[in-house]
C-alpha positions in Angstrom: 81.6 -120.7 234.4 82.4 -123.0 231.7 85.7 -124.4 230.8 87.2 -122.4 227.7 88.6 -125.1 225.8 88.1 -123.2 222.8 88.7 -119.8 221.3 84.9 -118.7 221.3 85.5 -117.6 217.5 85.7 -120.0 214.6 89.1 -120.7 213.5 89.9 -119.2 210.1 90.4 -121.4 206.9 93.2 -120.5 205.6 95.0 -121.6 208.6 93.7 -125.8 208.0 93.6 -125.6 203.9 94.9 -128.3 202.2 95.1 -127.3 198.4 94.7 -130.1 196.3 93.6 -133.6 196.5 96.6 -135.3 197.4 97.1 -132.9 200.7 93.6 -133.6 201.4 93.9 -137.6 200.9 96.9 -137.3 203.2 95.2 -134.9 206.2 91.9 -137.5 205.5 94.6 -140.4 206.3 96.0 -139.4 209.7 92.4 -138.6 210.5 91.2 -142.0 210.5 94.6 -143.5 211.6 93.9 -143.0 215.4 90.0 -141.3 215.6 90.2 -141.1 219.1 93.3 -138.6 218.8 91.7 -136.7 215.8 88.1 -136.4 217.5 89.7 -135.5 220.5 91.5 -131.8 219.2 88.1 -131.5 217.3 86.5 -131.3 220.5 88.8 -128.9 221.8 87.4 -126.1 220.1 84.2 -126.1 222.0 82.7 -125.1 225.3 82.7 -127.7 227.7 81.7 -127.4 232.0 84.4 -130.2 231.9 86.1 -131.8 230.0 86.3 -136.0 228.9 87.7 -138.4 230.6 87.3 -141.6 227.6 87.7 -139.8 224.4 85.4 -142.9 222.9 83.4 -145.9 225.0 84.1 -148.9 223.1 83.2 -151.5 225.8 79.5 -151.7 224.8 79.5 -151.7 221.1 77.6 -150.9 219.3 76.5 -148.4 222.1 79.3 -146.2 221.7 80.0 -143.5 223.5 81.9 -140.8 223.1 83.7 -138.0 225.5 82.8 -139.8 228.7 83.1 -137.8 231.8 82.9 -134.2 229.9 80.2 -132.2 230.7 78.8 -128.9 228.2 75.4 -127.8 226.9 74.7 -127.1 223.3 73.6 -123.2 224.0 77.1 -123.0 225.4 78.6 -122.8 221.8 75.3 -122.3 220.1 74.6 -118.8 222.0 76.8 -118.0 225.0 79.9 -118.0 223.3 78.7 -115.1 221.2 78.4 -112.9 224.3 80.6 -110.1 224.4 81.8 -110.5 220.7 81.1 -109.2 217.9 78.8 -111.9 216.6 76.5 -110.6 219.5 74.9 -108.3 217.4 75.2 -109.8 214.3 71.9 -111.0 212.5 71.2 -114.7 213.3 67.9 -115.2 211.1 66.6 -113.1 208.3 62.7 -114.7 208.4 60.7 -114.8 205.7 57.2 -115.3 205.6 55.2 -117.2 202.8 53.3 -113.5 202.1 56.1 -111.7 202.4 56.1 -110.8 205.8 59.3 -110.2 207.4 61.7 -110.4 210.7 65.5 -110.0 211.3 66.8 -111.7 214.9 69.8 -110.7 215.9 72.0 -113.2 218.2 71.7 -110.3 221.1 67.5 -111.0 220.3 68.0 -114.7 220.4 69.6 -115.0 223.2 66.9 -113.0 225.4 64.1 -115.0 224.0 65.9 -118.4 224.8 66.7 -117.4 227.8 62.9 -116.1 229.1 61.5 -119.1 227.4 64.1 -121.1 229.6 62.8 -119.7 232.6 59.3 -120.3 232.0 59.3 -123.8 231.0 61.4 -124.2 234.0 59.8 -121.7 236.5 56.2 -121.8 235.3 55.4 -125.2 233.1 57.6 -127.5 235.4 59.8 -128.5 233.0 63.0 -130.3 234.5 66.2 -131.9 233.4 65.4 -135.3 231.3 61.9 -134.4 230.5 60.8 -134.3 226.7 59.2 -131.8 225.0 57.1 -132.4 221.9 57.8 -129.2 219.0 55.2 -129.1 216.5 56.3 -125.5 214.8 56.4 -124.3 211.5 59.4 -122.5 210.0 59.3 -119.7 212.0 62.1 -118.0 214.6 59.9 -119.6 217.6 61.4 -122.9 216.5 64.7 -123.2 216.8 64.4 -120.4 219.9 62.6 -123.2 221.6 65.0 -125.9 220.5 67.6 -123.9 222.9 65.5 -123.5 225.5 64.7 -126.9 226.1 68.1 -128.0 226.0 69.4 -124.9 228.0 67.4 -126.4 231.0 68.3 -130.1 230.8 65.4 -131.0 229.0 65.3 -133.4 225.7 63.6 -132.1 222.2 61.3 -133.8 220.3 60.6 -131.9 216.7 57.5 -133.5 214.8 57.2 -131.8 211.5 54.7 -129.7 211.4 53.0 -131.5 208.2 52.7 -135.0 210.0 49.0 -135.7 211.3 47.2 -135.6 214.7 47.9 -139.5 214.3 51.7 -138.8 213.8 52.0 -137.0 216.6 50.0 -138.9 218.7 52.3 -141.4 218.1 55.4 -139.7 218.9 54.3 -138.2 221.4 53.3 -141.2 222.8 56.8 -143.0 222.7 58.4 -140.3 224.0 56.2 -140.0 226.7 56.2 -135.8 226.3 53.7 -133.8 229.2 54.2 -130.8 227.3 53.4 -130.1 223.5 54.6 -126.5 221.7 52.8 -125.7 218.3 51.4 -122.4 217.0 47.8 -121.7 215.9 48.6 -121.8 212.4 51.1 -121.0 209.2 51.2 -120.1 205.6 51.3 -122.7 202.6 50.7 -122.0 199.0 48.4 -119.1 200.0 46.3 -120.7 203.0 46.3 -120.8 206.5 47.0 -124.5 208.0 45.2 -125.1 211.5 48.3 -126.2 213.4 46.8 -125.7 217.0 43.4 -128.1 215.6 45.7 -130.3 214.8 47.7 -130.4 217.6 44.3 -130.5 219.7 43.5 -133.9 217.9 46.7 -135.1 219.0 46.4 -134.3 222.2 42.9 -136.6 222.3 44.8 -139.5 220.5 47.6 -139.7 222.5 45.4 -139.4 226.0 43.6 -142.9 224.5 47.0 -144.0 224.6 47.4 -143.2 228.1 50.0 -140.2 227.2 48.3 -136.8 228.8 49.8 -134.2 227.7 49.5 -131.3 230.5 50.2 -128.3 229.1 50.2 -126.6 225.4 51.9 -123.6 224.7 50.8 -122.0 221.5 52.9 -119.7 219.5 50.4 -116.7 217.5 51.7 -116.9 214.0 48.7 -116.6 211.9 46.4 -114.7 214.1 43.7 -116.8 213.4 40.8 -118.1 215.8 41.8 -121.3 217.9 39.7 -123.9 219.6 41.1 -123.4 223.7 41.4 -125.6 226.6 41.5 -123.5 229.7 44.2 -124.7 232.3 45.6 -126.3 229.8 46.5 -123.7 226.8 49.0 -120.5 226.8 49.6 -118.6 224.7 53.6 -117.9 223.8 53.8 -114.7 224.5 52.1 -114.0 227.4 54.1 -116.9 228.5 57.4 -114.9 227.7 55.7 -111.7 229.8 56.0 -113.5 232.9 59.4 -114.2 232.8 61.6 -111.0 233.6 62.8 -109.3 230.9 66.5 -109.6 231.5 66.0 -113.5 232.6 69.4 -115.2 232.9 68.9 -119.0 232.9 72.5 -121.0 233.2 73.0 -123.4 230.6 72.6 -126.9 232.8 75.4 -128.8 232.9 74.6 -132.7 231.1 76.8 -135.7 230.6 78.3 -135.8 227.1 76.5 -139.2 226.9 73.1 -137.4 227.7 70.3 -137.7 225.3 70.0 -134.1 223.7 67.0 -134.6 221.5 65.0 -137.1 220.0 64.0 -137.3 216.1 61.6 -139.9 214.5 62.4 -141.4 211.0 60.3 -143.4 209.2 61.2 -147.6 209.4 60.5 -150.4 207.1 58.3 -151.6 209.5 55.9 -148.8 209.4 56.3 -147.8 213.1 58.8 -144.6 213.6 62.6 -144.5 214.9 63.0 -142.4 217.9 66.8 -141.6 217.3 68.4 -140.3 219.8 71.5 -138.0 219.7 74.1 -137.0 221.9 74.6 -133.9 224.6 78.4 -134.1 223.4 79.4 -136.0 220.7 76.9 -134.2 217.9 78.0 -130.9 218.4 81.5 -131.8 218.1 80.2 -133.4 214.9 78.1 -131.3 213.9 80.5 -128.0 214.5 83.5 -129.5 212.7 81.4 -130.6 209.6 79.4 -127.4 208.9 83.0 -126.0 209.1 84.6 -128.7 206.8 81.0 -128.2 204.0 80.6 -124.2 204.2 83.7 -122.7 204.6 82.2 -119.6 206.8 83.3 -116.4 206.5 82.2 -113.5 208.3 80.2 -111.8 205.7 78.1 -114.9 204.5 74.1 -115.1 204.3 74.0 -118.9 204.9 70.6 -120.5 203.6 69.6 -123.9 203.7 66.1 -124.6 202.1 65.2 -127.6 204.1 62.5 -128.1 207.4 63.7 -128.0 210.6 61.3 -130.8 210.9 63.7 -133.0 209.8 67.9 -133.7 210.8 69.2 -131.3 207.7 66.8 -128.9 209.6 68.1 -129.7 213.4 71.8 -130.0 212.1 72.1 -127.5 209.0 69.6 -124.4 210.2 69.9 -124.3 213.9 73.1 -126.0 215.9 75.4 -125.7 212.7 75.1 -122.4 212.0 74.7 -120.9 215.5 77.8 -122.7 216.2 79.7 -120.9 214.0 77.9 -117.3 214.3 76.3 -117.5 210.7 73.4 -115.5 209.7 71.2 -117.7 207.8 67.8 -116.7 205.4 64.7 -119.0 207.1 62.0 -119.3 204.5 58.4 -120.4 206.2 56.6 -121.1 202.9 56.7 -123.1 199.6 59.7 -123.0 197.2 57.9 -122.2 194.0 54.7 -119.6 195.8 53.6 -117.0 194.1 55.6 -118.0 191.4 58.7 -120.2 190.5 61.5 -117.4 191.0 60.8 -117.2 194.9 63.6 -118.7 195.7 66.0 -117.3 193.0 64.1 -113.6 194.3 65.2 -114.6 197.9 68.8 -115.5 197.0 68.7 -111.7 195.5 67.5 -109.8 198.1 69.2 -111.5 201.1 72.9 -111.6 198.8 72.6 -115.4 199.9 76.5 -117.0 199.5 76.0 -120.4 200.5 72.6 -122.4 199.2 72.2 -125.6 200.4 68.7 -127.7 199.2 67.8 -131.0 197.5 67.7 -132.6 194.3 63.8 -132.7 194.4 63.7 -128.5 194.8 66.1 -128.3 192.0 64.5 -130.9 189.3 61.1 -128.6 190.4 62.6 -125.4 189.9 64.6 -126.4 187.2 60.9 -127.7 185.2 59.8 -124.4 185.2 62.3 -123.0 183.0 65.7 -121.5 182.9 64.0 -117.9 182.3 63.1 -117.7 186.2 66.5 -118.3 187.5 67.9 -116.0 184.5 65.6 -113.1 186.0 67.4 -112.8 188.8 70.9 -111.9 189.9 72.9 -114.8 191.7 76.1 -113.7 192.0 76.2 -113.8 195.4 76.7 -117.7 195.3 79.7 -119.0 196.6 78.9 -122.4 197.2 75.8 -125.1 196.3 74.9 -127.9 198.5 72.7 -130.7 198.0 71.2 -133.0 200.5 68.8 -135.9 200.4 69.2 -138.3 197.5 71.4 -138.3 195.0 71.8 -136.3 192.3 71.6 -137.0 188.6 74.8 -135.7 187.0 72.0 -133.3 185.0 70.4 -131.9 187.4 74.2 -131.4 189.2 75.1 -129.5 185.6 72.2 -127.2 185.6 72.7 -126.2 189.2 76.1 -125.7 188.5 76.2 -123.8 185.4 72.6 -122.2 185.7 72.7 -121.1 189.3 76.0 -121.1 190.1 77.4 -119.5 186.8 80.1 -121.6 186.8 82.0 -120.5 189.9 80.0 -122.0 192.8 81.2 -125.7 193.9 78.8 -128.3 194.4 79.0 -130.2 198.0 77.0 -133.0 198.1 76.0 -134.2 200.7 75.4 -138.0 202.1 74.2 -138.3 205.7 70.7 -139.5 207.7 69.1 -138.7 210.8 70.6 -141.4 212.4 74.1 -140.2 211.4 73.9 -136.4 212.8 75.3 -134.9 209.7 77.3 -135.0 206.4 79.9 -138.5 206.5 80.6 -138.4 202.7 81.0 -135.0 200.9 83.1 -132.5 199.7 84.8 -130.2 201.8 85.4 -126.4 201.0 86.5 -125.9 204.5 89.4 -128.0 204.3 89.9 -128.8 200.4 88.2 -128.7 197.3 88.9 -131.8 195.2 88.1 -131.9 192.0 84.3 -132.5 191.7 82.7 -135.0 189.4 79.1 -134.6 188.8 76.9 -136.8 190.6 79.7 -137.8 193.0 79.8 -137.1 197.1 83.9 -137.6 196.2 85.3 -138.7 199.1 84.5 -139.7 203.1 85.0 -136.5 205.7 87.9 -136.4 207.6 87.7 -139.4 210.8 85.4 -141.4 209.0 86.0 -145.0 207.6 83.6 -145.6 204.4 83.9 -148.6 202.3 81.7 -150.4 199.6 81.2 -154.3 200.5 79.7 -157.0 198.3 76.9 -158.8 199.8 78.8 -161.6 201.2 81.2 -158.6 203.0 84.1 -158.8 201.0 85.5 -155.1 199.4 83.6 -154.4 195.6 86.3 -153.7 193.5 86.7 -150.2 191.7 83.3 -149.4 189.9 81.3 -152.4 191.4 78.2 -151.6 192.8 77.7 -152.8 196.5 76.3 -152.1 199.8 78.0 -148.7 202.0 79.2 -149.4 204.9 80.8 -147.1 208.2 83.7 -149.0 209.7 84.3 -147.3 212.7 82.3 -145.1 215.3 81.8 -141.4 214.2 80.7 -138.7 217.4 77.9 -137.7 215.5 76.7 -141.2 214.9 73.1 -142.3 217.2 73.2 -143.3 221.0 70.0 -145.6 219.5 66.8 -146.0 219.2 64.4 -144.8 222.0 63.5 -147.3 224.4 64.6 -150.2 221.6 67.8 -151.2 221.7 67.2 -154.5 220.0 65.8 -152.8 217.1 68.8 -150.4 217.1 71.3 -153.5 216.6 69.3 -155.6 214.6 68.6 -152.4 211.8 72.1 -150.7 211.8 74.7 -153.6 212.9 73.3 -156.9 212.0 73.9 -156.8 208.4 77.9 -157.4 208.5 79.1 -157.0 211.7 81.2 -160.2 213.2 80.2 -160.0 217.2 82.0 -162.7 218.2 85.6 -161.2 216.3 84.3 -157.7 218.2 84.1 -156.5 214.8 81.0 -153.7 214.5 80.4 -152.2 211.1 77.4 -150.0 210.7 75.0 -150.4 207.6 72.7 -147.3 206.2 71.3 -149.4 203.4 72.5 -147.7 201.1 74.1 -149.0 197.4 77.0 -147.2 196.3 80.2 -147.2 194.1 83.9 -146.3 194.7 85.4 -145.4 191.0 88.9 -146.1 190.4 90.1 -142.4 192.3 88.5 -143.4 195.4 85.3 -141.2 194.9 82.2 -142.5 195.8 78.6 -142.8 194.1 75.7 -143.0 195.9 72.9 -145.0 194.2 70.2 -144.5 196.3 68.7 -147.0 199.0 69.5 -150.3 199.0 65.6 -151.6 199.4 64.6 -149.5 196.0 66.2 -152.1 194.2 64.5 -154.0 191.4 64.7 -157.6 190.6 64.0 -158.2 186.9 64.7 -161.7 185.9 67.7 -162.2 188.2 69.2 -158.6 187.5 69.4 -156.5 190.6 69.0 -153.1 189.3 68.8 -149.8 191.0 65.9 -147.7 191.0 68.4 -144.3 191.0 70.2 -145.5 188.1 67.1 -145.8 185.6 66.1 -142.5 187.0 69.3 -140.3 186.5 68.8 -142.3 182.9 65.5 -141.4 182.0 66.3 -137.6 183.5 68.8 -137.1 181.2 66.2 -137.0 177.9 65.2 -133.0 177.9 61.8 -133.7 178.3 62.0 -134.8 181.9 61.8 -132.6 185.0 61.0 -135.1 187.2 61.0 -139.3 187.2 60.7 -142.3 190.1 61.2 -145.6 188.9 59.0 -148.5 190.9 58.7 -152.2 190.1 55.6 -153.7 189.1 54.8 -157.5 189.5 55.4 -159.5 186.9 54.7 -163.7 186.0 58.0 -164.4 184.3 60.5 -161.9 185.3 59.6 -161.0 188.8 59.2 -157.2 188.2 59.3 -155.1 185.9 60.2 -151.4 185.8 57.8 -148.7 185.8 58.4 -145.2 185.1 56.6 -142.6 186.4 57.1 -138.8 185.2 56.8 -135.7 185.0 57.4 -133.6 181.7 58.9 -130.0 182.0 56.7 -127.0 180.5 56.6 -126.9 177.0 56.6 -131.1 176.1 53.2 -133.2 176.3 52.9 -137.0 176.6 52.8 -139.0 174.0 53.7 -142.5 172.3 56.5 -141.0 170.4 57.8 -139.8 174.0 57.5 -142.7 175.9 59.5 -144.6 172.9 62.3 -142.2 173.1 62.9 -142.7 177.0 62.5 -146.3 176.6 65.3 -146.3 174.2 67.4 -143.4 176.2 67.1 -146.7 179.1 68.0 -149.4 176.5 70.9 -147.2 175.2 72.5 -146.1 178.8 71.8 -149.2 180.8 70.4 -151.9 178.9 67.5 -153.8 177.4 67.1 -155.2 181.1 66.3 -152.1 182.4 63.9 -150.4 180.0 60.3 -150.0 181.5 57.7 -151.9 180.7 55.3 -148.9 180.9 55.6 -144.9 180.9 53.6 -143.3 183.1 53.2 -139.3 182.5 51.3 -137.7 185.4 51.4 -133.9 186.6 52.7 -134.7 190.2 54.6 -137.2 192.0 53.7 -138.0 195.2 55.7 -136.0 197.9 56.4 -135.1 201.3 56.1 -131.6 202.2 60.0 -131.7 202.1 59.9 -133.0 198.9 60.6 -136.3 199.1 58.9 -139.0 196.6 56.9 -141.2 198.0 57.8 -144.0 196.3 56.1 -146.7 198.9 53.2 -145.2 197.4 53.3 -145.7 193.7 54.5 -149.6 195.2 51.4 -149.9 197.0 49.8 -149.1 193.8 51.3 -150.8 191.6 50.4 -154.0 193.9 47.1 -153.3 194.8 48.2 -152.9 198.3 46.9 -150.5 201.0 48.7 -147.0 200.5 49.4 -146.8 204.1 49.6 -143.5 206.0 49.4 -140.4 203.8 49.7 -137.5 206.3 52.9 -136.4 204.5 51.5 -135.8 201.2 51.9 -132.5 200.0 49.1 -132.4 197.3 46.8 -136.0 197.7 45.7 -135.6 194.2 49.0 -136.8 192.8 47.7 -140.1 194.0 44.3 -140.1 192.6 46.4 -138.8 189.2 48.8 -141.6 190.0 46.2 -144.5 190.4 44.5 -143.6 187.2 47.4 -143.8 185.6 48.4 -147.4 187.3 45.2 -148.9 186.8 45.3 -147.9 182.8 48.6 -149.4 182.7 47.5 -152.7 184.3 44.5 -152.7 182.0 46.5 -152.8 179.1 49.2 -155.4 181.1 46.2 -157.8 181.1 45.0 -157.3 177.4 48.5 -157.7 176.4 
């Protein structure tokens, strides 16, 4: 039996609310004035086999490690915790298919399946403690069911998004030297079937001519479609599931907090993926308290983040978070604006969704289309808006606010990355809601030390741009990079840490800006960054400029080489409906530029094109209109949602650099 360290029921709000900003400041104060103490009666409201000895591992930085000595597993306070309560039956995932199809899994359900999956990998496929399993899945239940069951038995996840190529897969599968692959014959996407399972076969042949073999695929029937099949090799889900028995009772295995519990690649400016690994105990004590501190659950709340589980906001915000806390969620498996734009506004309807949590792409999409399709629907449900991602442009934040949310719905945004498990700067309905200014993340989370450095290290005053920085260790934070450590220092540590002092201060390349209250800005990455004739200027900053102008449901700002000033800046956009390019438009954003920013920053060119160039999470692919803009190789492209945004793209370059040379 585990150690009940906790109440097995989340606490209730009203019992830790701090009501204004001052009582939050001073609450956020003691946090960070001894971590070790706050982190420690975090952790106390979780399951744990045993509990720490070393609240925090400081003798190896920067490989710390937290909660040494304790001993839990995630499904502990994920599922088993629910057992015997009321949150047993409660739903866990209202699925939605792309046509429509539907599925409601209660925790009761969840549990069973995770369980009989359990006992087959272990019983039947082999799998053991400290193994890795590759997870190429859609968004469908399957996915996060099989997330649990790995980890129930010891094992270590490895989630590939299910829109990366055979090649990207290969690859990760590769590094993380995974036997045994999980994908499904196919899924829905703007009205067609994609042919997972032949893609997953081609990964399987790459990654053998690495010397990886993987042994045995299990494939998941989501589309019901007709599969290329490797006998010995291939099974098929459920008839995996049949052989376990039906009331299978796998016990969670018991793993050192400073475990590896999964591994998730991100991309590197090097090309080659990150394998960052995360931690058996200090991410769900993380991850438990922050979904807490962002959502404020309640009982009755449809939770529903629009994100991929592909990706950490996925791993973090759709599976441990919520199951943690006994949420049910809405899980959507197809794309935002199919059949039509109002399919997500239709969804927040039906379901009665409270809490909506999605990026500033999705909403400068949605909000192109018109404010007709949001008006169409009821949304009075809302109780709180999220954002995750990138920043977001102070009018994009208004439209979401007032359009969406009517007015009563509070904005958290959200500023996090894989590597640091979830949400470090945000606001924080759980605990306090601050007053919100638009475009602001407000303040650092309780038990985490943020600041804003110049390049040479020292602070940035009050409104000076600089470099973000994390001053001390976080239990969410990364246990590293997979089988680099040297990387892992040299990416996150080198930039400002003092070694030989023992001072470690951790560096997310990211530009940002603490105002005169304290709140911070985020301004986007710290490598899209434009030079133009000495003037560092930041690619966000032209674009929340240029996105102001009506016109404009969509802009990336790239630099383009130029002689004399080094480079220039060059928009790319997308109009809304109703508004066509012309010279008269590309004028007026140049001005809105010169008039918000400054002569320096106005672009040199105005490039209106129908698409930008996106991941299927809806990320801009900015690398790409650089490569172009260059005359470089594009690189890998296996993300793209739609490739003809870069043939659109390229014409548009090349026409621009045509008249760059006549000029």
């Amino acid at each position: 039996m585990a150690e009940h360290t906790g109440s097995g029921e989340a606490l209730p709000f009203s019992e830790v609310y701090y009501p204004s900003r001052e009582a939050y400041l001073e609450y956020y104060r003691k946090s960070v004035e001894d971590i070790e103490s706050f982190w420690s009666e975090r952790a106390r409201e979780l399951e744990w086999y045993k509990t720490w000895d070393v609240v925090l591992d400081r003798s190896k930085a920067p490989f710390y490690r937290w909660f040494v000595g304790g001993e839990t597993n995630i499904n502990l306070n994920a599922l088993d915790r629910w057992v015997g309560t009321s949150v047993f039956d409660k739903v866990a995932y209202y699925w939605e298919g792309e046509p429509g199809d539907t599925r409601v899994v209660t925790y009761r359900d969840l549990y069973r399946e995770v369980n009989r999956l359990a006992w087959a990998l272990k019983e039947i496929v082999g799998v053991k403690e400290g193994d890795t399993v590759t997870i190429y899945l859609p968004m469908i239940p399957e996915l996060p069911a099989t997330m649990l069951a790995v980890t129930r038995i010891g094992a270590i996840h490895s989630v590939v998004f299910s829109g990366f190529s055979p090649q990207a897969l290969a690859d990760r599968i590769v590094d993380a030297k995974a036997r045994v692959l999980i994908t499904a014959d196919g899924f829905y996407r703007r009205g067609r079937v994609i042919k997972l399972k032949e893609q997953a076969d081609q990964a399987v042949v790459l990654a053998a001519e690495q010397g990886v073999k993987v042994e045995r695929v299990i494939v998941v029937k989501r589309a019901g479609i007709e599969v290329p099949w490797s006998e010995g090799r291939d099974v098929w889900y459920h008839d995996l599931i049949k052989e376990a028995p039906e009331r299978a009772y796998v016990k969670p295995v018991p793993r050192k907090s400073d475990d590896v519990l999964f591994i998730l690649y991100t991309s590197g400016t090097t090309g080659k993926p990150k394998g960052i690994m995360h931690s058996v105990g200090g991410y769900p004590v993380y991850v438990y308290n922050v979904f807490k501190w962002n959502w404020d659950p309640r009982p009755g709340d449809i939770y529903w983040c629009a994100a991929d589980i592909g990706w950490i906001t996925g791993h973090t915000y759709i599976v441990y978070g919520p199951l943690m806390h006994g949420v049910s969620q809405v899980m959507y498996e197809g794309a935002p604006d199919y059949p039509d734009p109002g399919r997500i506004w239709s969804m927040i309807e039906k379901y009665g969704v409270t809490t909506f949590y999605t990026s500033p792409t999705l909403l400068r999409l949605l909000r192109k289309y018109g404010d007709q399709w949001v008006e169409k629907h009821d949304l009075s449900s809302l109780r709180i808006l999220g954002t995750v991602g990138e920043p977001i442009n102070p009018e994009v934040w208004k439209w979401y606010y007032e359009k969406v949310g009517g007015k009563r719905a509070p904005i958290v945004d959200t500023w996090w990355q894989t590597e640091t498990g979830a949400a470090m700067i945000s606001p924080a309905p759980g605990i306090s809601l601050v007053p919100l200014k638009p475009g602001s993340a407000t303040y650092p989370l309780p038990g985490i030390v943020a600041d804003v450095l110049r390049p040479d290290g020292t602070p940035a005053r009050p409104g000076e741009k600089g470099l973000l920085v994390i001053k001390e260790p976080w239990p969410g934070m990364l246990m590293g990079i997979w089988g680099d450590p040297e990387r892992y220092i040299k990416t996150y540590w080198a930039r400002f840490s003092r070694p030989e002092e023992g001072v470690w201060i951790y560096y997310p390349a990211d530009y940002a800006v603490k105002d005169e209250d304290g709140y911070f800005w985020l301004l986007g990455r710290a490598d899209e960054v434009l030079n133009v004739a000495g003037h560092r200027l930041g690619t966000i900053e032209l674009e929340d400029a240029i996105l102001t102008h009506p016109a404009v449901s969509e802009a990336a700002v790239v630099g383009a080489p130029d002689p004399v000033k080094g480079q220039v800046p060059v928009a790319v956009v997308v109009l809304r409906e109703g508004y066509e390019p012309s010279d008269e438009l590309e004028r007026e954003l140049k001005e809105t530029v010169r008039k918000l920013i400054g002569p320096i920053a106005v672009p040199a060119k105005v490039l209106f094109v129908k698409k930008l160039p996106k991941t299927r999470s809806g990320k801009i692919m900015r690398r790409i209109l650089i490569a172009l803009l260059e005359g470089k190789p594009i690189g890998d492209t296996s993300t793209l949602e739609d490739p003809a945004a870069v043939e659109e793209v390229s014409r548009a370059v090349e026409e621009f650099k045509r008249l760059m040379k006549s000029s």
